[in-house]
N, C-alpha and C positions, 0 to 999 in steps of 0.2 A: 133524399140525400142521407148517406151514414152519418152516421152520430162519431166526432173522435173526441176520446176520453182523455183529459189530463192524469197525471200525476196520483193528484187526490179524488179520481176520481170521479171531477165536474164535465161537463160538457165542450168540450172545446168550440168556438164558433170559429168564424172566418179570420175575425178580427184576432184571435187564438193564436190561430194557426202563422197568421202572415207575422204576427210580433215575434213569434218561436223562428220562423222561418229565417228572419231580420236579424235576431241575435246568434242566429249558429250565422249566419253569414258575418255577420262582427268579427263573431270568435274562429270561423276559419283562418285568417291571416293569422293571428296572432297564435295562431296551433303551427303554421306551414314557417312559421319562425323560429318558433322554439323548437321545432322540428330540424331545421338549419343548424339552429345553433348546435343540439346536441351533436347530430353529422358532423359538424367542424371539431366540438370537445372528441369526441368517438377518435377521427382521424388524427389529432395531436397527440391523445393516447395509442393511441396505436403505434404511432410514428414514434414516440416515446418508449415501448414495451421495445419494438425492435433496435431500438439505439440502445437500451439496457441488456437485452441479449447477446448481441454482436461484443459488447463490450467484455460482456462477461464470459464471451467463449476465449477470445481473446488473450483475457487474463488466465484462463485456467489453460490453454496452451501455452503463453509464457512460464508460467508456475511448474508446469510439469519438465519443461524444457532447463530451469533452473537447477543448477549442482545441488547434491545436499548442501546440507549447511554445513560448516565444519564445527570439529568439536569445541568447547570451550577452552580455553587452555586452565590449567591449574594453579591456581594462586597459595604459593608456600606461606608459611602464616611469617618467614625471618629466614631473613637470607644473612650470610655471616659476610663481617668482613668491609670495607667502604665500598663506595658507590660500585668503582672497576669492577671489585672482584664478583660484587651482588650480581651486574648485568653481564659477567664472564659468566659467573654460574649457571644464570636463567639461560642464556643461548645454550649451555652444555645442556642441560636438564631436558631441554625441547629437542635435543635428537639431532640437530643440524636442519630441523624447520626453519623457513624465514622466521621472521619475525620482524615488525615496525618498531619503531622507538615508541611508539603509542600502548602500544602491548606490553614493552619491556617496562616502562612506566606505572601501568598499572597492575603486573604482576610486581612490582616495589611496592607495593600497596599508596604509590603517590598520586596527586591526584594529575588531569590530564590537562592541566594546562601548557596553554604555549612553552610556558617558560620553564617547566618542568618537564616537557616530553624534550625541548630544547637541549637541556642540563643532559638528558639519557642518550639523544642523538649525536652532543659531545664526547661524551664516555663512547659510545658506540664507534664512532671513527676513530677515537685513540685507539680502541685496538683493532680495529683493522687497521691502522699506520705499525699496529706493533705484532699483527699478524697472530694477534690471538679471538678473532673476527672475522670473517669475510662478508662482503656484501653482495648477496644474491641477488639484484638486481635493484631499481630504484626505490630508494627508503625501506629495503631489506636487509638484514643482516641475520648473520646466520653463524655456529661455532664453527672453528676450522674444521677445513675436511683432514679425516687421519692423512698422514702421511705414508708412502709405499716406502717400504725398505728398499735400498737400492742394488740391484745386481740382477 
């Protein structure tokens, strides 16, 4: 009968062999599991990569799909004159852009509370009742359009 060699090089006997043979069969299951499990980690990963991809394609066709930004408006550092004339001037200044009361607010350099964008949305409808205003649509307002000369 052949001689099998351990490890360290001893002799293996029968009694060797069948104990080696007993612990790889032990540790088979416990290999064919952790085997499972990784499988299962692998496939929620996986499942995971392709939910963050779709996501991300997504977003960057929305993104590209999206108008520029617009530009900032310009904050004068003192507008002359009380509240009316300040929010007449800003609507001239912008060209006959809309503008919110939120924006004409904070080009006053005030801050953007309810009750201060309030106060600018009041000024704002007084002159559009006085026709030095118009309102481009809802919670826009804008400076009057020139007038055509008539004939």
């Amino acid at each position: 009968m052949p001689q099998v060699l351990g490890r360290d090089g001893d002799v293996l006997g029968t009694d060797s062999v069948a104990s080696t043979a007993a612990l790889l069969r032990a540790e088979l299951p416990r290999l064919e599991q952790r085997k499972a499990d990784l499988e299962q980690d692998l496939a929620a990963v996986s499942a995971r990569l392709d939910a963050v991809r779709t996501a991300l394609g997504a977003l960057q066709a929305l993104s590209a799909a999206l108008p520029a930004p617009r530009k900032p408006l310009e904050v004068p550092h003192e507008w002359p004159g009380g509240l009316t004339e300040q929010v007449a001037a800003i609507l001239a200044a912008h060209g006959g852009e809309p503008m919110r009361a939120r924006d004409v607010a904070a080009l006053l350099g005030r801050d953007t509370s309810n009750n201060a964008i309030n106060t600018v949305r009041g000024t704002l409808d007084r002159l559009v009742a006085t026709s030095r205003a118009h309102r481009a649509g809802r919670g826009l307002y804008q400076a009057p359009r020139p007038r055509r000369p008539a004939g």
